[in-house]
matplotlib code that plots the C-alpha trace (Angstrom):
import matplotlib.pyplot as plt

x = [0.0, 1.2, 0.2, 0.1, 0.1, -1.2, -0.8, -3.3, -3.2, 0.1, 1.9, -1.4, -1.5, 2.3, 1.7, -1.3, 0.7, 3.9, 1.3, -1.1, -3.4, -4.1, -6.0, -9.7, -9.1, -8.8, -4.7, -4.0, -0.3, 1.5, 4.0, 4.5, 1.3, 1.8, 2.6, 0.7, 0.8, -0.6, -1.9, 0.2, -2.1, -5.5, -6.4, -9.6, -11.2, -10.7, -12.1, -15.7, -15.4, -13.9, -10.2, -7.7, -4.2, -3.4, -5.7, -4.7, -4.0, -6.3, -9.2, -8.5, -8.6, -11.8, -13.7, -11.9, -10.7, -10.6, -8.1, -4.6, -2.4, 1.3, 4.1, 5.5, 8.6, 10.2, 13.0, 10.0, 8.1, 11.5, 12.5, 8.8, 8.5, 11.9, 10.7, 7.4, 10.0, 11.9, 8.0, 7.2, 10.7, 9.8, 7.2, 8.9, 12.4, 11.0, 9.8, 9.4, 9.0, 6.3, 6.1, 6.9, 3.6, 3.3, 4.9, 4.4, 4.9, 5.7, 4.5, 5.5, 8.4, 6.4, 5.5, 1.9, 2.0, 0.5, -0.6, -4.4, -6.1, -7.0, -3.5, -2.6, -5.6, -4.2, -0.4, -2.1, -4.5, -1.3, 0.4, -2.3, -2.5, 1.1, 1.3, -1.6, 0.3, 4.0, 3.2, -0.2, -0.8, -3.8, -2.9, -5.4, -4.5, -5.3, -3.9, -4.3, -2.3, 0.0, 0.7, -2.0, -4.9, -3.3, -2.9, -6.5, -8.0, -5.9, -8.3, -11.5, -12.1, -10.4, -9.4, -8.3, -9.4, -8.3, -10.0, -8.7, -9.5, -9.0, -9.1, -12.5, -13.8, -11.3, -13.6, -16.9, -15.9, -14.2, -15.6, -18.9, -16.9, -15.2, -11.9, -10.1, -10.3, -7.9, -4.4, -2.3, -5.2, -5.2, -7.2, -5.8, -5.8, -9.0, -10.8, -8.8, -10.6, -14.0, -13.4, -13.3, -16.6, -14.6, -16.0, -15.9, -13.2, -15.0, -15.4, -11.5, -11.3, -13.8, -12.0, -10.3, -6.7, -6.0, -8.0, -6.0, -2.9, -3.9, -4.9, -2.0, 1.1, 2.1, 0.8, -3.0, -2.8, -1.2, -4.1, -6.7, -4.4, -5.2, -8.3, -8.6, -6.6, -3.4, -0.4, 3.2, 5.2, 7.4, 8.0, 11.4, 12.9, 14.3, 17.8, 17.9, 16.1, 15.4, 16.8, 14.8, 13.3, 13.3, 14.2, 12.8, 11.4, 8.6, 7.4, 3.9, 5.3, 4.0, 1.7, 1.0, 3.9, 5.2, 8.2, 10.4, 13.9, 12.4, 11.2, 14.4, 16.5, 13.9, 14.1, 18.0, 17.1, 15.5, 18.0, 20.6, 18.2, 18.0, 21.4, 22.1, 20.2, 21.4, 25.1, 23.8, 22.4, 25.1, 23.1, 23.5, 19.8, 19.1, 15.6, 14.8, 11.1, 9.7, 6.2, 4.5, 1.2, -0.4, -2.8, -5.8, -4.6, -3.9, -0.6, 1.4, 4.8, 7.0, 10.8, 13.6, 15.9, 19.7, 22.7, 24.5, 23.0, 24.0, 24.2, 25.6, 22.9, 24.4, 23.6, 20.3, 19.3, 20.3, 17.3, 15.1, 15.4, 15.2, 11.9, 10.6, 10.5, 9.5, 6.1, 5.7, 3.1, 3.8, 0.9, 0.6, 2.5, 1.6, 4.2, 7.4, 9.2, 11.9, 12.4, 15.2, 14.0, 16.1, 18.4, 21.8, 24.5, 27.2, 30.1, 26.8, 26.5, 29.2, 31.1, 34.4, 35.8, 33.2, 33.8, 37.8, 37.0, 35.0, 36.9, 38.2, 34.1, 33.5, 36.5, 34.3, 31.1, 32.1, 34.4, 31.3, 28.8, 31.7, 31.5, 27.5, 27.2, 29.3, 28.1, 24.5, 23.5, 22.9, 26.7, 27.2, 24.6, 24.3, 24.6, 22.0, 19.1, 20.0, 18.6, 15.3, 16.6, 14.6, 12.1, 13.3, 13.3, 10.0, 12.7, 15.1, 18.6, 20.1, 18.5, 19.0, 22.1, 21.7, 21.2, 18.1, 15.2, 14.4, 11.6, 7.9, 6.7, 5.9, 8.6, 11.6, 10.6, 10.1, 13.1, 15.0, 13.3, 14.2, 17.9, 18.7, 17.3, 19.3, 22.7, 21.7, 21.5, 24.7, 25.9, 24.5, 22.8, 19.3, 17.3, 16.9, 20.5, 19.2, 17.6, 18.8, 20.7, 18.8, 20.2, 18.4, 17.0, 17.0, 14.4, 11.9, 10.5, 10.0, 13.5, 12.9, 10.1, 11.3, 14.5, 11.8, 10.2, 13.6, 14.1, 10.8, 10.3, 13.0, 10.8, 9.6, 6.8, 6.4, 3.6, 1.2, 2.1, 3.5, 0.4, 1.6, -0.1, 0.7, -2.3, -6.0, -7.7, -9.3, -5.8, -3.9, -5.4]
y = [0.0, 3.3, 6.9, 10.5, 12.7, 16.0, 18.8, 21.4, 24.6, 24.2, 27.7, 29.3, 26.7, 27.1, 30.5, 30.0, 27.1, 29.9, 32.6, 32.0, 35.0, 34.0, 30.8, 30.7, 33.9, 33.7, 34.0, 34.9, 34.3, 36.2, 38.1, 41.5, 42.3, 46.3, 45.3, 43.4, 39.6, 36.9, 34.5, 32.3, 29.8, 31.0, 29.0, 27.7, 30.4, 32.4, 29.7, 30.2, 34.0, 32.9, 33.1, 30.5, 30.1, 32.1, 34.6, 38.1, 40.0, 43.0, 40.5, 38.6, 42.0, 42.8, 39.1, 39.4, 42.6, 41.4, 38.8, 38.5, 38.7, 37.6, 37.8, 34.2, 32.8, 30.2, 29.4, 28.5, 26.1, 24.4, 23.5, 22.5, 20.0, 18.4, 18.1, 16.3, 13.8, 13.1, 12.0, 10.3, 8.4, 7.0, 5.3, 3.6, 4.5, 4.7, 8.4, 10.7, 14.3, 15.1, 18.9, 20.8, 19.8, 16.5, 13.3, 9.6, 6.5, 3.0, 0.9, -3.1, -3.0, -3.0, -6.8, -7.9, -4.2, -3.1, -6.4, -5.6, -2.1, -1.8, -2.1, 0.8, 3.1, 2.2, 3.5, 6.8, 7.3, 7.4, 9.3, 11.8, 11.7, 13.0, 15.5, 17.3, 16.9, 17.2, 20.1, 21.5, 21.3, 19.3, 16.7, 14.9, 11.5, 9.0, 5.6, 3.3, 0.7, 2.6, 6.2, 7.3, 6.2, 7.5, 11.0, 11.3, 9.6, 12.4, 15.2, 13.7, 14.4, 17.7, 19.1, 16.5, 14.0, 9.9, 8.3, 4.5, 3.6, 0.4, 0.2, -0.5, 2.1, 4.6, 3.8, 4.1, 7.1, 9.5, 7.8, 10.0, 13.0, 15.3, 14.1, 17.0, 15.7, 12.9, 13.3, 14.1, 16.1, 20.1, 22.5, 22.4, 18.5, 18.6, 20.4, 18.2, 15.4, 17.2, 17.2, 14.0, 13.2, 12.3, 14.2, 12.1, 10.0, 6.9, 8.1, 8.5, 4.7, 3.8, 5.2, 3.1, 3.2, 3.3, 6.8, 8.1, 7.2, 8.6, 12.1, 12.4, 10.0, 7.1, 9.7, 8.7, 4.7, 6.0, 8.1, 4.9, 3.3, 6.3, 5.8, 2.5, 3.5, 1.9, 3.3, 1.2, 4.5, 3.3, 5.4, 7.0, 7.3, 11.1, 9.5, 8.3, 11.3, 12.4, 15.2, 18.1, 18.7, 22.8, 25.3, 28.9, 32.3, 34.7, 38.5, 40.2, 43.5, 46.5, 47.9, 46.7, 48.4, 49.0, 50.4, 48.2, 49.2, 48.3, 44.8, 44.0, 44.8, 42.7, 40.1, 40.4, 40.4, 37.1, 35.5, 36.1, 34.1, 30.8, 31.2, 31.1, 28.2, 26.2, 26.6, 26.1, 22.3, 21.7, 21.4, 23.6, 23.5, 23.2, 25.0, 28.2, 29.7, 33.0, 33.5, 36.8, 37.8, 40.8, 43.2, 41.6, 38.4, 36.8, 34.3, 33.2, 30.8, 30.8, 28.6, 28.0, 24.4, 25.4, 23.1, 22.8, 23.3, 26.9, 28.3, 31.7, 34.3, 36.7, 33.3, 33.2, 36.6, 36.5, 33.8, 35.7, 38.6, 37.5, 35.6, 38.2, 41.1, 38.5, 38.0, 41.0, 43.4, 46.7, 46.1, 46.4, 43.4, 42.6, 39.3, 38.3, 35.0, 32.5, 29.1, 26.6, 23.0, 19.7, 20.0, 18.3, 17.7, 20.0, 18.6, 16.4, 17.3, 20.5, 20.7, 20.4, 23.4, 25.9, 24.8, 25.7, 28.5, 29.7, 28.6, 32.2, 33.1, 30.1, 30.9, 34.2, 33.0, 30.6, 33.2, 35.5, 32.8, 32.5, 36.6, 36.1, 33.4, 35.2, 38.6, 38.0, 38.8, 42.2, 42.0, 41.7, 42.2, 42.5, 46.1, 46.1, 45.8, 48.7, 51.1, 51.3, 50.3, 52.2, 50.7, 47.5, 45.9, 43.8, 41.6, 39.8, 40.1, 36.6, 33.8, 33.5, 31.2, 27.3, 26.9, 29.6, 29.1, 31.6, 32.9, 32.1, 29.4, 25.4, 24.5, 26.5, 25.3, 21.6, 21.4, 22.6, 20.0, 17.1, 18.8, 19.1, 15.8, 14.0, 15.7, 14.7, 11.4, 11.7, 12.4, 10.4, 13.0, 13.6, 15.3, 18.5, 18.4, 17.6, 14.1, 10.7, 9.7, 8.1, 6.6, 3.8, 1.3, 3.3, 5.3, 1.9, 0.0, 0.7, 2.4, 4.7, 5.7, 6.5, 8.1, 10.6, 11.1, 12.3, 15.1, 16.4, 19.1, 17.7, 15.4, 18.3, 16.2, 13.1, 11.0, 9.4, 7.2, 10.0, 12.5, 16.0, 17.9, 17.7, 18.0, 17.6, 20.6, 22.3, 23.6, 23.2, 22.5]
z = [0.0, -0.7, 1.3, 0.1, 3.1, 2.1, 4.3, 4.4, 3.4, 4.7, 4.3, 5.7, 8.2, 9.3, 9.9, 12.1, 14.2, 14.7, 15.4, 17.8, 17.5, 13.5, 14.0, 13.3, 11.4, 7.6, 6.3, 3.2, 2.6, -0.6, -1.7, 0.0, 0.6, -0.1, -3.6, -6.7, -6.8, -6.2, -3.6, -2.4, 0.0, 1.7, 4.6, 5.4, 7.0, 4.0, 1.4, 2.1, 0.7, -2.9, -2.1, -3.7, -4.5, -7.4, -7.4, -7.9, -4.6, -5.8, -5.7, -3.2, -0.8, -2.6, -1.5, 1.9, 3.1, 6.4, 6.2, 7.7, 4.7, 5.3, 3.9, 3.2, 4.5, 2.2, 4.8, 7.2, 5.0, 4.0, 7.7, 8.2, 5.7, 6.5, 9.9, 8.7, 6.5, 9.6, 10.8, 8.0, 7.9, 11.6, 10.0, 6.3, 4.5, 1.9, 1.5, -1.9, -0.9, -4.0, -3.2, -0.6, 1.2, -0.1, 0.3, -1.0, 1.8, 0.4, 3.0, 1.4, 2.9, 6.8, 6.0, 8.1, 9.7, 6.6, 4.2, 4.9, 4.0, 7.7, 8.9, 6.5, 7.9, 11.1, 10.6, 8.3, 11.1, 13.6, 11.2, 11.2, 14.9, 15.5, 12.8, 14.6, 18.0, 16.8, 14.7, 15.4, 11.4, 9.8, 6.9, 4.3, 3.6, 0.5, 0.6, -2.1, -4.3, -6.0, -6.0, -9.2, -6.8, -3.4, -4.6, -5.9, -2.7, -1.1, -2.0, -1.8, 1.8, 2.7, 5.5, 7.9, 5.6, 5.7, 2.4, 1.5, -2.3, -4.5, -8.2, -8.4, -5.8, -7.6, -10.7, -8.7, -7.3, -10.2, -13.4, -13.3, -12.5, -15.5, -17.0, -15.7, -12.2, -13.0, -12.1, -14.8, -16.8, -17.3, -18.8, -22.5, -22.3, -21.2, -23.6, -26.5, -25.0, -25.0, -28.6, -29.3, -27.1, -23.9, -21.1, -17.9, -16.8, -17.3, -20.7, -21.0, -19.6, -22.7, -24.9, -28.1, -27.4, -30.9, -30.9, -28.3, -29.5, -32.8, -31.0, -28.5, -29.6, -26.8, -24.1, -25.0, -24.3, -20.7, -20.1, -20.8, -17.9, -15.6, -15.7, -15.1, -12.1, -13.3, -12.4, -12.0, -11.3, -8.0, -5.0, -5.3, -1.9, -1.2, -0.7, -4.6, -5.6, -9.2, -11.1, -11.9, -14.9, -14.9, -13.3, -13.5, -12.5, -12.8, -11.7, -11.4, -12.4, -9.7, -12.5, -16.0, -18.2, -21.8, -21.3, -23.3, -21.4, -17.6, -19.4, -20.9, -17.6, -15.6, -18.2, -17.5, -13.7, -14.2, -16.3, -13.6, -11.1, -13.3, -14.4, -10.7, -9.6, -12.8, -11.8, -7.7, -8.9, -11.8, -14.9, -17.6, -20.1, -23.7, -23.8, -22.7, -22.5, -21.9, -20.6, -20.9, -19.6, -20.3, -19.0, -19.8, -18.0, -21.7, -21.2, -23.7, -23.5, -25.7, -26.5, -27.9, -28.2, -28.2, -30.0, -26.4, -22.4, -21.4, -17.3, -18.3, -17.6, -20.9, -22.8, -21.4, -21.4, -25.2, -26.1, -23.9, -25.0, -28.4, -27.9, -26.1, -28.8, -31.3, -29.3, -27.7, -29.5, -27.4, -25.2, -21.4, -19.4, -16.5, -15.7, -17.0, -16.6, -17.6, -17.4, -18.3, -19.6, -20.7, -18.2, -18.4, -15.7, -16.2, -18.1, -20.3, -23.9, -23.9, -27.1, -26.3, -28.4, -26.5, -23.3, -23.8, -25.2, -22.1, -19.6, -18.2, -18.4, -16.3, -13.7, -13.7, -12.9, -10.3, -8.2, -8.4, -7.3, -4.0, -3.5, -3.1, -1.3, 1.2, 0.7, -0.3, -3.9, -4.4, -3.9, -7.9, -9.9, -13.8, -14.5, -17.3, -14.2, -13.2, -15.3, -13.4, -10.2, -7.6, -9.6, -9.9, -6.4, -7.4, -8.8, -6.2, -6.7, -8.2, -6.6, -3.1, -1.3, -2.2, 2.0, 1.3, -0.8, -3.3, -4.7, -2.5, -4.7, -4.4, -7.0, -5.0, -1.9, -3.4, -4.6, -1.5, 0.2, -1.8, -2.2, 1.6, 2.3, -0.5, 0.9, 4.6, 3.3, 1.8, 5.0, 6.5, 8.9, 10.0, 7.0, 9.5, 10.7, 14.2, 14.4, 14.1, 11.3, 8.1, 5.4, 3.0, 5.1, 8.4, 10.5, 10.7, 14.4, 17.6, 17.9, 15.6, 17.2, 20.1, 19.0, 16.8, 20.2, 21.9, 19.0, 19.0, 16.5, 13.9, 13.5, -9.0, -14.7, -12.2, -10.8, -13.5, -16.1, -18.4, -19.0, -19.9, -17.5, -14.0, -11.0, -10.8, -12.4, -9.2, -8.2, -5.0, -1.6]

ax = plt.figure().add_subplot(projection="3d")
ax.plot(x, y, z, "-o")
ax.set_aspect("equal")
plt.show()
C-alpha cells in the first residue's frame, strides 16, 4: 500500500501554528502584501469568501478585506517540511518528498504491519494523529495501491481527511466525474478530449486506445491506464532522488507596463536568477522559455531548443530577450518569466571546443557565485538591471544562497526539500540536521520511534504514467 500525506493549506496553516493570535481567522499568505501579486495559499477560513491560491492579490482583498495577509517565508516552509520527512521516515524509509507539502509513503516493505487495507488506515490514522500533535498542522491523507490512486483519494475528503481507495472504488468514485479531475489532466488537455466526445473519466477509460494514440502520440494509451486507475510508477525514496526537470522564475510586475527598457532589464534580472540556480544544482539546459502575460490576464509561452545546455545568464538573457521582442506586441504586461528546460549535468552534452574557449568566463562565474554566497546577492549584480533600479526591487537580486530558498513558490521550496534531504542522506545525517541519522533502510521499528520522540520538532513532470499535464484541475489544496 502506498500513502500520500497531504498537508493542508500548509503555508497558511504554518503561519497559524507559529502565530497564535491568527488561527480561526482567515490568512491569506502572498507576496509583500503592499505590492501586486498573487496568492500564495489561503487557509480555510478564507475559502468560504472565494479566495484560492493564485488569485490576484487585488481581488483577493476585494472578497476578503478582512483577512490577515502575510508575507510568506520560504525558509520557514522548508524547515517545516523536512521536519514532517523526519516524521514520516519513523514510519517507512522509503519516502518521496512530492512537493513541498506533499509526500508519498511505500509501506510493502512494513511486511503484516501493513498487508491488509485496515492495517494501512491504522499507521495513516497514527500518522495523522502525530502531525496534529507534533506540529499542530492538519494533513489529508489518500492511501491506495500505487501512488495514481493515493494521490486522488488524497483530495476527496479535505481538511483532515483519511479516504482508502481500490481500483475499483477509484472507478466508482471519479468515473462519473469530469476528465479534468484525473491526475495528470489540465485544462488544455481537457478540452482536447472534449473534442473528441470524452468528457468524464469513465469516458477516457472507454476510450479506443488506438484513438487516443492517434490524438495524443504514446501519451494517450497512458491516459486509458489512468483511468482505469493503473499506475506502475514506483515510489522514489528522497535518498535516490530524481533530477529536476526545470528550473525557473517569474514576476507580477507593480503595474502593467510597456516600457520596453524596464522589461528587458527585468528580463536580464530574471535571467541572472535561473542562471544562478542552474550553476547552484550543476546542470546547464538546452531549452529556454519565456512567458509573458499581459494586461488583460492573456498568457502566452514561448521557446527556444539550443545546440548545447547553457548556465551563463548573458547566454540566457540572449534567447530571452530574443523571444521576447518576437512576441511581444507593445501592449501592457503585467508578468514576465523564464524558465530553463532539458536539463543536463554540467560537463553532459558541452562541445568540447566551447567549453575551452570559455573557460576564463566560467572561472568568472564561479568566483562571483563565491562573493555572493558570502556577501548576499545584491553583492554583484548584472549592471543592465540597473537602469530602473529604484524601480526594480519587485525583482530579487540573483537567486538567493543554495542553503536559502528563493523565490515564494511550491517548486523552489520543493526542490529545496528534496535537495537538503538528499545531501543529509549523503551524509548520513538527519534530514533536519538535528535528528537521528537516516540513510536507505533506516528510521523503521519501535526504535525509531522512540529516537523521533527524543528530537521532537525535527521530527519536481512526475507521478502518472507520463500524462503531460501535472495536477487535478481544481488547483492546490
Amino acid at each position: 500500500m502506498i500513502l500520500l500525506v497531504d498537508m493542508d493549506a500548509f503555508f497558511a496553516s504554518v503561519e497559524q501554528a507559529m502565530h497564535p493570535h491568527l488561527r480561526g481567522r482567515a490568512v491569506i499568505v502572498c507576496g509583500d502584501p503592499d505590492r501586486r501579486g498573487v496568492v500564495t495559499a489561503a487557509s480555510y477560513e478564507a475559502r468560504p469568501f472565494g479566495v484560492h491560491a493564485g488569485m490576484p492579490l487585488a481581488e483577493a482583498k476585494r472578497l476578503c478585506p478582512k483577512a490577515e495577509y502575510v508575507e510568506g517565508n520560504p525558509r520557514k516552509y522548508v524547515e517545516k517540511s523536512l521536519e514532517l520527512l523526519e516524521l514520516f521516515l519513523t514510519v517507512t524509509p522509503d519516502v518521496e518528498p512530492f512537493s513541498v507539502d506533499e509526500a508519498f509513503l511505500d509501506l510493502s516493505r512494513m511486511g503484516d504491519r501493513s498487508a491488509t487495507p485496515e492495517a494501512a488506515m491504522a499507521i495513516a490514522r497514527d500518522i495523522q494523529q502525530r502531525i496534529a500533535d507534533e506540529h499542530e498542522l492538519g494533513a489529508s491523507i489518500g492511501i491506495g495501491p500505487n501512488k495514481l490512486i493515493s494521490k486522488m483519494a488524497s483530495g476527496v475528503q479535505k481538511p483532515k481527511g483519511l479516504t482508502l481507495l481500490d481500483e475499483e472504488g477509484f472507478r466508482q468514485l471519479f468515473w462519473p466525474q469530469p476528465v479534468q479531475a484525473l491526475w495528470g489532466v489540465g485544462e488544455k488537455m481537457a478540452g482536447h478530449l472534449n473534442r473528441l466526445g470524452i468528457v468524464t473519466v469513465g469516458d477516457l477509460g472507454r476510450a479506443r486506445p488506438e484513438v487516443l494514440e492517434q490524438a495524443f502520440g504514446i501519451v494517450g494509451p497512458h491516459l486509458r491506464e489512468a483511468a482505469w486507475g493503473h499506475d506502475a510508477t514506483p515510489v522514489v525514496p528522497y535518498h535516490e532522488g530524481v533530477d529536476p526537470k526545470s528550473m525557473g522564475h517569474e514576476v507580477t510586475l507593480p503595474e502593467d507596463c510597456r516600457d520596453a527598457e524596464f522589461l528587458e532589464g527585468t528580463l536580464l534580472r530574471l535571467s541572472d536568477q535561473v542562471a544562478r540556480r542552474l550553476r547552484g544544482e550543476g546542470f546547464g539546459a538546452r531549452t529556454i522559455t519565456v512567458k509573458l502575460r499581459d494586461h488583460r490576464f492573456h498568457t502566452i509561452t514561448r521557446q527556444r531548443a539550443l545546440a548545447a545546455p547553457i548556465d551563463d545568464h548573458i547566454a540566457i538573457f540572449e534567447v530571452a530577450r530574443a523571444l521576447w521582442r518576437a512576441n511581444w506586441k507593445g501592449e501592457p504586461l503585467r508578468l514576465l518569466g523564464i524558465s530553463a528546460s532539458a536539463l543536463a549535468a554540467r560537463g553532459e552534452g558541452e562541445q568540447t571546443e566551447l567549453f575551452e574557449r570559455d573557460t576564463r568566463g566560467r572561472a568568472l562565474r564561479e568566483a562571483l557565485d563565491k562573493v555572493r554566497d558570502k556577501l548576499g546577492e545584491a553583492a554583484v549584480v548584472p549592471a543592465g538591471s540597473l537602469t530602473h533600479r529604484r524601480e526594480a526591487g519587485h525583482v530579487p537580486f540573483g537567486a538567493m544562497k543554495r542553503k536559502d530558498p528563493g523565490a515564494l513558490s511550491r517548486e523552489g521550496t520543493a526542490s529545496q526539500v528534496k535537495r537538503v534531504a538528499r545531501d543529509a542522506a549523503r551524509e548520513g545525517t538527519g534530514v533536519t540536521g538535528r535528528g537521528t541519522p537516516r540513510g536507505p533502510g533506516s528510521g523503521t521499528g519501535d526504535a525509531a520511534k522512540r529516537d523521533a520522540g527524543a528530537s521532537r520538532g525535527a521530527g519536481a513532470r512526475r507521478g502518472p504514467p507520463t500524462p503531460p499535464e501535472r495536477g487535478p484541475g481544481g488547483g492546490k489544496t
